[in-house]
C-alpha positions as a Markdown table, in Angstrom:
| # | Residue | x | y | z |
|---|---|---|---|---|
| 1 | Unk | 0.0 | 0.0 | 0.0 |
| 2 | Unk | 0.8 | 3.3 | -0.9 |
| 3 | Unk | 1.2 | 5.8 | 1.7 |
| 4 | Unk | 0.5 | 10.2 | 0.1 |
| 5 | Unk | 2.8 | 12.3 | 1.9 |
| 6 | Unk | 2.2 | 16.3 | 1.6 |
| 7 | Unk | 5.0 | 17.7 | 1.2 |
| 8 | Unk | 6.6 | 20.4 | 2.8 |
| 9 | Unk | 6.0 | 23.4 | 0.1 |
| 10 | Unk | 2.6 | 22.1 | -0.5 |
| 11 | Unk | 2.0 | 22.4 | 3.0 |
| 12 | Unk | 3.2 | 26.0 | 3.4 |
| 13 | Unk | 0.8 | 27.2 | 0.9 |
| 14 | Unk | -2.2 | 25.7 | 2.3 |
| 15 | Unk | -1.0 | 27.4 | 5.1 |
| 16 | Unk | -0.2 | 30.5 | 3.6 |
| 17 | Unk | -3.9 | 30.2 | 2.2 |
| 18 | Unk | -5.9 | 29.4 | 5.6 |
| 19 | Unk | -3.6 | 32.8 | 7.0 |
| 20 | Unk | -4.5 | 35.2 | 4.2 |
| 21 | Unk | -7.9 | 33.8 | 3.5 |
| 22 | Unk | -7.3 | 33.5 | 0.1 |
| 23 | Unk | -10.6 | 31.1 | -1.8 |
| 24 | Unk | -12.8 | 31.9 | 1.1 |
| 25 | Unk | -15.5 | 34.5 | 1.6 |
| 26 | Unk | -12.6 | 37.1 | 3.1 |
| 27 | Unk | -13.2 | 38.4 | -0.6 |
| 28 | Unk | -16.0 | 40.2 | 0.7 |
| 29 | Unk | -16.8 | 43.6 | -1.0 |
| 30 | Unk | -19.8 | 45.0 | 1.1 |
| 31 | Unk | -23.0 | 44.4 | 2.3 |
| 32 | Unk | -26.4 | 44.8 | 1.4 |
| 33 | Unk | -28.2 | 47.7 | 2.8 |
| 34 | Unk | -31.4 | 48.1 | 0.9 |
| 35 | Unk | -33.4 | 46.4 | -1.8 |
| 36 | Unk | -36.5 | 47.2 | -3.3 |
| 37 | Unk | -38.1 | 45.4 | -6.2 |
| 38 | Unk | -36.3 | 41.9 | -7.3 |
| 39 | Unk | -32.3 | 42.0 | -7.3 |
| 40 | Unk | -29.8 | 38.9 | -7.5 |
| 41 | Unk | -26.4 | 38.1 | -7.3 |
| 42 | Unk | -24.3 | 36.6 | -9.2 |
| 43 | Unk | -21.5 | 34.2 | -6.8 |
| 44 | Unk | -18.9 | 33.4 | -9.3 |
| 45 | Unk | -17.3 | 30.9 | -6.6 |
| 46 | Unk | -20.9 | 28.8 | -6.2 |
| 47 | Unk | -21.6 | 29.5 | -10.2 |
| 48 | Unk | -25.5 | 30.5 | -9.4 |
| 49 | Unk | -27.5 | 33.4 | -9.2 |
| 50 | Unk | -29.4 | 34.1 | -5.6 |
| 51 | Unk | -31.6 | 36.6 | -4.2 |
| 52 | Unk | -30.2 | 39.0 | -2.1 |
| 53 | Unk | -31.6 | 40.3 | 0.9 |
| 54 | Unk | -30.5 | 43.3 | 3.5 |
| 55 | Unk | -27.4 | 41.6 | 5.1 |
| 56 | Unk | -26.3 | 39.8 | 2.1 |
| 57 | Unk | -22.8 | 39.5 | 1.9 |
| 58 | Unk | -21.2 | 40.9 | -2.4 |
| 59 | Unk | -17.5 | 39.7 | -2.8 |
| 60 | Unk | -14.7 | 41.1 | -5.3 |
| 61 | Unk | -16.0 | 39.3 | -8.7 |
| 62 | Unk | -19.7 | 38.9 | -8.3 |
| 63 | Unk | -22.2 | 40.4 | -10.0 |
| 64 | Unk | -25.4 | 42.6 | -9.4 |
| 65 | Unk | -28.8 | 42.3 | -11.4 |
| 66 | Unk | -32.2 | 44.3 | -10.8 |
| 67 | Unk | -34.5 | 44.2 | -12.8 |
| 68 | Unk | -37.6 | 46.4 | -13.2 |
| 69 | Unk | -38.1 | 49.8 | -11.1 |
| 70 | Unk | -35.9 | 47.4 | -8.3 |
| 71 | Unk | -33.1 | 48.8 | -6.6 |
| 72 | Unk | -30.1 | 47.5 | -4.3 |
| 73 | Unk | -27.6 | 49.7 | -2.5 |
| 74 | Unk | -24.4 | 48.1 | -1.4 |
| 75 | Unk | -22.3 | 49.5 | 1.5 |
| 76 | Unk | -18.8 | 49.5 | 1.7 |
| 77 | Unk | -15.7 | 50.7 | 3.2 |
| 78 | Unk | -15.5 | 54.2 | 1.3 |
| 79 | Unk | -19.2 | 54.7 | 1.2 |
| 80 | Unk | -21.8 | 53.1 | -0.8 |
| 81 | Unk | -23.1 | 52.3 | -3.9 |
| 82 | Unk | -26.6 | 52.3 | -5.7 |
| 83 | Unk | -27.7 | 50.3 | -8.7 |
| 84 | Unk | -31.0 | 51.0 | -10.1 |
| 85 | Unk | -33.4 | 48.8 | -12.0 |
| 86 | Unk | -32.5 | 47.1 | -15.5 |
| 87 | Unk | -29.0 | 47.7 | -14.1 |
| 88 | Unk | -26.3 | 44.3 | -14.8 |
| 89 | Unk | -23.3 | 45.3 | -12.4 |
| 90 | Unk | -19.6 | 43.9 | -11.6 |
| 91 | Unk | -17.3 | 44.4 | -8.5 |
| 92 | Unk | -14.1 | 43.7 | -9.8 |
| 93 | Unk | -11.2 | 42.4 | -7.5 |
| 94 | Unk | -8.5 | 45.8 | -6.7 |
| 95 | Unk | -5.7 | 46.2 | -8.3 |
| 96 | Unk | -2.0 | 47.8 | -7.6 |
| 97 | Unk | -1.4 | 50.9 | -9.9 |
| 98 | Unk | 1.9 | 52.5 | -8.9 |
| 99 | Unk | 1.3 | 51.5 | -5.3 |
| 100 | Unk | -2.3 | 52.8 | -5.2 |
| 101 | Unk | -4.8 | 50.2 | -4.9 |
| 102 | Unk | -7.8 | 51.1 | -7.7 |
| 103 | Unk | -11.5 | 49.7 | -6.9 |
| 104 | Unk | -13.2 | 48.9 | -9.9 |
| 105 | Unk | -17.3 | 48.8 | -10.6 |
| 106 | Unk | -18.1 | 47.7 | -13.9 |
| 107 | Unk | -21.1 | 48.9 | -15.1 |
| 108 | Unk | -22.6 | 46.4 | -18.1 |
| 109 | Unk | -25.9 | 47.9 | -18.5 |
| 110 | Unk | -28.3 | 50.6 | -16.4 |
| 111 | Unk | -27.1 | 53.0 | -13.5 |
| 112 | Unk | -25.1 | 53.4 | -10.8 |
| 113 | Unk | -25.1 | 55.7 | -8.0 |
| 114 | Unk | -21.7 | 55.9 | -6.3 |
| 115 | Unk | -22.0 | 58.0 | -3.1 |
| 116 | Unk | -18.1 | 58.2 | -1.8 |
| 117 | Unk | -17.1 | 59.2 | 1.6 |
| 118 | Unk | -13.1 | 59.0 | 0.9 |
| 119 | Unk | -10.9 | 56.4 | 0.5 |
| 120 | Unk | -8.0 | 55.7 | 2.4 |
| 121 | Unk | -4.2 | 55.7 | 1.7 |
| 122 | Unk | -4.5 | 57.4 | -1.5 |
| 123 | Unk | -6.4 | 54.9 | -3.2 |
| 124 | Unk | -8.6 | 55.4 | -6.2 |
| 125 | Unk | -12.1 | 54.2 | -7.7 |
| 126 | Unk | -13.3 | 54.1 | -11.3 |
| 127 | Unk | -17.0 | 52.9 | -12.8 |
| 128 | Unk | -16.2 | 51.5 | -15.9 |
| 129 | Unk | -18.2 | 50.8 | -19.4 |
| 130 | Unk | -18.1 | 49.8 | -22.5 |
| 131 | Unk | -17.5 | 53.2 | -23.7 |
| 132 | Unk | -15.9 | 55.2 | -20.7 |
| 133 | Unk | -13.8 | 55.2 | -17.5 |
| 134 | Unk | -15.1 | 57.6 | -14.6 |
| 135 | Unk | -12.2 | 58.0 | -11.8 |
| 136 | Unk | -12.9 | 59.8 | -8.5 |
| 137 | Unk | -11.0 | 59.5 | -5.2 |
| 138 | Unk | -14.4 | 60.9 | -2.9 |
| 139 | Unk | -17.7 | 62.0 | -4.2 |
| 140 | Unk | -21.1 | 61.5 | -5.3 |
| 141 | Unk | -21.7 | 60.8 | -9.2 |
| 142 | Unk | -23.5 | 58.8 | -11.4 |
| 143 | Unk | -23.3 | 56.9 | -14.8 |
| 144 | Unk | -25.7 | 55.5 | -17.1 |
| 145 | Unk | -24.6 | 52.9 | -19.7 |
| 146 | Unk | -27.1 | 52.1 | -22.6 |
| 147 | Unk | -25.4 | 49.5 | -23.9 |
| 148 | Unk | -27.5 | 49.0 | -26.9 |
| 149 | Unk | -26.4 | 53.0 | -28.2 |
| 150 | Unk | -22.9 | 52.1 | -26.3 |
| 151 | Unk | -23.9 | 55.7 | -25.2 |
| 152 | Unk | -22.5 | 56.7 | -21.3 |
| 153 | Unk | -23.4 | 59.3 | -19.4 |
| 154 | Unk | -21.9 | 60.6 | -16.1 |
| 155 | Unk | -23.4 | 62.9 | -13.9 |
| 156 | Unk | -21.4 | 64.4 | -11.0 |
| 157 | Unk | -23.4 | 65.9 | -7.8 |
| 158 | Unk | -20.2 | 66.2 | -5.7 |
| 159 | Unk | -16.9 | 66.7 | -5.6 |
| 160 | Unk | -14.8 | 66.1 | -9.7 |
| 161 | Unk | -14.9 | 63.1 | -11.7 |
| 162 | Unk | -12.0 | 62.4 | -14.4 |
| 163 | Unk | -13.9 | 61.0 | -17.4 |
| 164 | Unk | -12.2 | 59.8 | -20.6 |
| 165 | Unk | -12.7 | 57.1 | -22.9 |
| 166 | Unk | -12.3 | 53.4 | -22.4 |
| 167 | Unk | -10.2 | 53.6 | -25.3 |
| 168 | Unk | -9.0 | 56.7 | -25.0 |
| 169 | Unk | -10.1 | 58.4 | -28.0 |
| 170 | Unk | -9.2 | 62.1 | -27.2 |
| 171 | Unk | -8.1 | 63.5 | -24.0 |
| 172 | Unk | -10.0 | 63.5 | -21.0 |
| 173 | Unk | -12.7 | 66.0 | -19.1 |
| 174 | Unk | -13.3 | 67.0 | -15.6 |
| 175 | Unk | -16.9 | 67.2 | -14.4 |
| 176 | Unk | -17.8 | 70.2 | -11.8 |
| 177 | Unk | -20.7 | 69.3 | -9.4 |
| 178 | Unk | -23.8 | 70.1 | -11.4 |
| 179 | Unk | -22.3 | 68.8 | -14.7 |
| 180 | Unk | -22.5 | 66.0 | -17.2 |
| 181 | Unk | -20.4 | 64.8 | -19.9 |
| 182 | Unk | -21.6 | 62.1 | -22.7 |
| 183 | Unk | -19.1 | 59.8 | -23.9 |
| 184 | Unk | -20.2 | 57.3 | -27.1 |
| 185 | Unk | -18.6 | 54.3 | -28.9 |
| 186 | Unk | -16.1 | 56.4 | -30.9 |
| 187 | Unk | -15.8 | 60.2 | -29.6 |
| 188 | Unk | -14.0 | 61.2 | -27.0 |
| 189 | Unk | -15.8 | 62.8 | -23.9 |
| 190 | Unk | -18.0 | 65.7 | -24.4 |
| 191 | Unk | -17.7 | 69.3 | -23.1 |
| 192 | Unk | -19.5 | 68.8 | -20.0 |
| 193 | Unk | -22.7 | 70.6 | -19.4 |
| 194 | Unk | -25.3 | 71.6 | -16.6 |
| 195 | Unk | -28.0 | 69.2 | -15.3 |
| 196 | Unk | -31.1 | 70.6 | -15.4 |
| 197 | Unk | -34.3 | 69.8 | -13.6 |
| 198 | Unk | -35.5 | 66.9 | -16.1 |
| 199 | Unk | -32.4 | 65.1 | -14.8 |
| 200 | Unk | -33.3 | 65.4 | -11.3 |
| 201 | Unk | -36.2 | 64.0 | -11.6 |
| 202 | Unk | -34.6 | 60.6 | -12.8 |
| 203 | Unk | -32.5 | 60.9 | -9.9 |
| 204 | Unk | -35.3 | 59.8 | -7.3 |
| 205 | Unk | -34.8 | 56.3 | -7.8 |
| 206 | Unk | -31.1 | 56.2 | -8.3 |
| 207 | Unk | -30.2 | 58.1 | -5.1 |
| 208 | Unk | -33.2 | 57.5 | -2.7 |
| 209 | Unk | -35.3 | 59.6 | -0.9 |
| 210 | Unk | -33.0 | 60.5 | 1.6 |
| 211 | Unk | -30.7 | 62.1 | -0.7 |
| 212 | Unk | -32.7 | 63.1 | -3.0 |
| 213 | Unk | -34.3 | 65.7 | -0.3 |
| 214 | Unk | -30.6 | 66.5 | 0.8 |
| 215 | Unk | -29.6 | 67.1 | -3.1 |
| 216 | Unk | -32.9 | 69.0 | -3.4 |
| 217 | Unk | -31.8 | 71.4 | -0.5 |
| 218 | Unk | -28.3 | 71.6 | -2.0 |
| 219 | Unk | -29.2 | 72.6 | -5.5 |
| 220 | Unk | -32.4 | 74.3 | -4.6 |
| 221 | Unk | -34.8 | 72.5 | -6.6 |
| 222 | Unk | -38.6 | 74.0 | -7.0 |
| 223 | Unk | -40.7 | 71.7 | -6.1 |
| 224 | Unk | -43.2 | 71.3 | -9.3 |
| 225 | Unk | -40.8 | 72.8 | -11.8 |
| 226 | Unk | -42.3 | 73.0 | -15.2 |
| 227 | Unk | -39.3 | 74.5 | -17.3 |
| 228 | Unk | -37.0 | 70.8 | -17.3 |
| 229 | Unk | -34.8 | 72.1 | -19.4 |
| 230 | Unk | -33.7 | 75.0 | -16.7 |
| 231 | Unk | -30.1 | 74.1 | -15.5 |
| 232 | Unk | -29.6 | 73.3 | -11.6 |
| 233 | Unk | -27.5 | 75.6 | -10.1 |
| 234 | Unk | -25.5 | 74.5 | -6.3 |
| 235 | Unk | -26.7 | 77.0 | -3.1 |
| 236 | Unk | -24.9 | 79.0 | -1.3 |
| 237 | Unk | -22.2 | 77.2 | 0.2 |
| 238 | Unk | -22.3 | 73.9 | -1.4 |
| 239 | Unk | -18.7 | 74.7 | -2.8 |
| 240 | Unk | -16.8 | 72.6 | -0.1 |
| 241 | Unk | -13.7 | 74.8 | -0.8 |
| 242 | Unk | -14.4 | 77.9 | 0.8 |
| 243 | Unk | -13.9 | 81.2 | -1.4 |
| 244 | Unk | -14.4 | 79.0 | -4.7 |
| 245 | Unk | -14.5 | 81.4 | -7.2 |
| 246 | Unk | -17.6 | 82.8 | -9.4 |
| 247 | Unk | -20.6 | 80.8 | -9.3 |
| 248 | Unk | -21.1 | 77.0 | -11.3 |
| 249 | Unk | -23.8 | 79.2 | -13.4 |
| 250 | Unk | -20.7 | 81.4 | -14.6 |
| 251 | Unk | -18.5 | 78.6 | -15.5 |
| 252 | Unk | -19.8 | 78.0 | -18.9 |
| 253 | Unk | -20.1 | 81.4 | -20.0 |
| 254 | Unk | -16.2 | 81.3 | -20.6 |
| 255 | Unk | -16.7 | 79.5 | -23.3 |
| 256 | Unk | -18.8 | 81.6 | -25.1 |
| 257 | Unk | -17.7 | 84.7 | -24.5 |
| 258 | Unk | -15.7 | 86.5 | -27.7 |
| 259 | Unk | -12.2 | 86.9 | -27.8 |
| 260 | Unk | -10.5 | 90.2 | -28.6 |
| 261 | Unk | -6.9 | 90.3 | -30.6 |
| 262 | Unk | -5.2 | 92.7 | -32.2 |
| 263 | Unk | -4.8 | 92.1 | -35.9 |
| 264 | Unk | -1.4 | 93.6 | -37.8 |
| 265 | Unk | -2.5 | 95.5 | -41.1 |
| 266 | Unk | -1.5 | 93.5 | -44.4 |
| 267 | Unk | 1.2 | 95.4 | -46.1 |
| 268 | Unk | 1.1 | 98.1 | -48.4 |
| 269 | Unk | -3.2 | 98.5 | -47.1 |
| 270 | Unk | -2.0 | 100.9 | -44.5 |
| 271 | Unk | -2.7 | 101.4 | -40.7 |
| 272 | Unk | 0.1 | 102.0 | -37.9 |
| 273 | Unk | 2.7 | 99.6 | -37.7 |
| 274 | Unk | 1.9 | 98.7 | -33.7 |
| 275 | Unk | -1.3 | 97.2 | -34.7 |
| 276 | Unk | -4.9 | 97.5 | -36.8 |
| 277 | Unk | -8.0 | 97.1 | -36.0 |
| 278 | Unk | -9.7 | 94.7 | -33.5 |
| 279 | Unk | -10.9 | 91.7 | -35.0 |
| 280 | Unk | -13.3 | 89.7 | -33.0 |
| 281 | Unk | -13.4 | 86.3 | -32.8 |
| 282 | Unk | -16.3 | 84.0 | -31.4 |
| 283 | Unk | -15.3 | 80.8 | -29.8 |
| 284 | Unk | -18.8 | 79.7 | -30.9 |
């Protein structure tokens, strides 16, 4: 008879494993806070879907689904996230960039809410589609993929979000709170501009009551608004940084507004040699 003997380096590495938890639920992500409606999850480790359930445990690699007007928020160490319904989401596993550990939420279809307290030690998180990359290091945003148009949208309610594209067609934007960039299959991002009043009013679902009266305190929403298209503009004091500069409703006047240059006379159609008349040039 035979007699298996484990050896020595086999041993050390399931030891190494049992110590650093490595193959067993240690993986964890977050934890369900909320659901409302139908949402499962995805266990890549027990190859089913489930229904999850306040208290439900989402590791790095599984996978969200809602389906309907449902809705699951996930909390986590540097705040929490909220998927709304028709929404396919993935928590990838971190990884090292240049010593800074990068959290990853892919978004495969629908919208997620990320609602950021601060991460720790520097490190970085990015939601991810087909068609863009959004990367923030604290603040509250969200993006909606329509995969069928490949068409994202990010919309920032606090704090900046870095947007580019996944392939990085063209260089990349930052989005002010209040703002929105569009980013499609093959153009880089687009010159953000404001939300307005009609996007508010998809946020309900997305964000939750409770945030949504905050947000509507914060950008001092009418209640009842009939002009959607009327951009939303921050309070007073919603800048965290104080002494920010000119109002968020001034910011995209810049970019309108004409610039003036002194044009040099052509020679021989006369004029003084320090200059000629003002040209005017529209940015438009």
């Amino acid at each position: 008879m035979r007699i298996l003997r484990t050896s020595p380096t086999v041993a050390g590495f399931a030891a190494l494993l049992a110590v650093t938890g490595c193959g067993t639920r240690d993986r964890r992500f977050g934890t369900v806070c909320d659901v409302s409606g139908t949402a499962t999850l995805f266990d890549p480790v027990a190859g089913q879907w489930k229904n999850v359930q306040p208290g439900t445990a989402v590791g790095y690699g599984d996978s969200l689904r809602t389906a309907g007007v449902s809705a699951v928020e996930v909390s986590f160490d540097a705040g929490a996230i909220r998927i709304e319904g028709n929404s396919l989401v993935t928590v990838d596993p971190p990884f090292d960039s240049a010593g800074t550990s990068v959290l990853v939420v892919r978004n495969h279809a629908g919208s997620v809410f990320s609602d950021l307290s601060g991460l720790k030690n520097g490190n970085r998180y990015r939601v991810v589609t087909n068609t863009a990359a959004a990367d923030v290091k604290g603040t509250q945003f969200i993006v909606r993929f329509d995969p069928v148009w490949a068409r994202t949208e990010v919309q920032v309610l606090r704090g900046t979000v870095q947007v580019r594209h996944a392939q990085r067609f063209g260089p990349p934007v930052v989005c002010e709170p209040g703002f929105y960039t569009t980013v499609h299959l093959y153009t880089p991002p687009a010159m953000p501009l404001h939300l307005t009043h009609g996007h508010f009013r998809q946020m309900v679902t997305i964000v939750g009551p409770g945030r949504h009266r905050k947000l509507a305190a914060a950008y001092m929403v009418r209640p009842g608004a009939v002009d959607l298209n009327a951009p939303l503009i921050p309070g007073p004091g919603f800048m965290r940084k104080p002494g920010a500069g000119r109002a968020l409703a001034d910011m995209g006047k810049d970019l309108l507004r004409p610039v003036i240059r002194p044009v040099k006379p052509a020679p021989g159609k006369g004029g003084s040699k320090k200059g000629g008349k003002m040209k005017v040039r529209d940015r438009r």
